[in-house]
N, C-alpha and C positions, 0 to 999 in steps of 0.2 A: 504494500500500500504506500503511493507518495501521495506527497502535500507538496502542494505548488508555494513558495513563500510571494506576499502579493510585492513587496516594496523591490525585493531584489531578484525576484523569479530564479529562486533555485529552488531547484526538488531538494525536497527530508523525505528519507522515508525509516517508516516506524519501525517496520521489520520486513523479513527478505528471508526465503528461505531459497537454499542451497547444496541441492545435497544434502551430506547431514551436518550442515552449518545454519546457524540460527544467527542473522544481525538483529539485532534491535538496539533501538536508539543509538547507535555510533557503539555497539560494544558487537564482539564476535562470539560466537559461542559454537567449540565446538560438538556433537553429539558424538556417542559409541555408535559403531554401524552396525551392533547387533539390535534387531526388532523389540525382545524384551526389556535389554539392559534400556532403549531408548524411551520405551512404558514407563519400565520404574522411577525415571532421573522426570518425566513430566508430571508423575504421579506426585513425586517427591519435591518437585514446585509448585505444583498446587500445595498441599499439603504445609509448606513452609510460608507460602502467598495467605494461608488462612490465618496463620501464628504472626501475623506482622508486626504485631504489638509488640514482639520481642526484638533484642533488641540490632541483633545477627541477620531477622529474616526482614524479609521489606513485601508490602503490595506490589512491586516491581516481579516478583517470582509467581504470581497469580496467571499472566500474560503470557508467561513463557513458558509455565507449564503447558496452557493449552494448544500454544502455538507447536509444541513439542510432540504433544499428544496428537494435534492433525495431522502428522507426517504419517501416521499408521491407523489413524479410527476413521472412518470415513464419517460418522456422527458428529463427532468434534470438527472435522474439514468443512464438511456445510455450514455447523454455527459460526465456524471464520470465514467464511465466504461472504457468509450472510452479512454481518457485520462489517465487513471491509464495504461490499456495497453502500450500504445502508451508509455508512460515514465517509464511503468516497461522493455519496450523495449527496450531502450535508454542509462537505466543504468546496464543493462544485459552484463556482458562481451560477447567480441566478442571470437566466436571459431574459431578456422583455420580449413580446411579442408584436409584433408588426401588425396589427390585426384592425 
């Protein structure tokens, strides 16, 4: 997913999948190429993203577990589909119509 910046029109983009490399927000993450080990490490940022009150884990591992998790559930893959949609929608200027 990018975002167009308006002032200096450069693309951000939030995350980017890669094989089994995760960018989000300007950090690289890389995955195990085993299918399970790849389960467990998203399971276990969910898991970490819900304890964020502590003070090791952060709401930033919430994103990346899912993001992680859609590399292999196809359930999880549509809810990020969806959602990338839904807010490339969002941040899409509006057009006026000619009408």
């Amino acid at each position: 997913m990018t975002i167009v910046n308006g002032s200096t029109g450069k693309r951000r983009e939030f995350f980017r999948l890669r094989g089994h490399t995760v960018h989000l927000l300007g950090r690289r993450f890389q995955l195990p190429a085993n299918r399970m080990a790849r389960i467990a490490v998203g399971i276990a940022f969910i898991i970490g993203g819900i304890f964020s009150f502590l003070p090791v884990l952060g709401l930033w591992m919430l994103p990346l577990g899912l993001v992680v998790l859609s590399i292999d559930m196809p359930f999880v893959r549509r809810w990020r589909r969806r959602a990338d949609v839904r807010i490339g929608r969002r941040r899409r200027p509006k057009t006026r119509r000619s009408d």
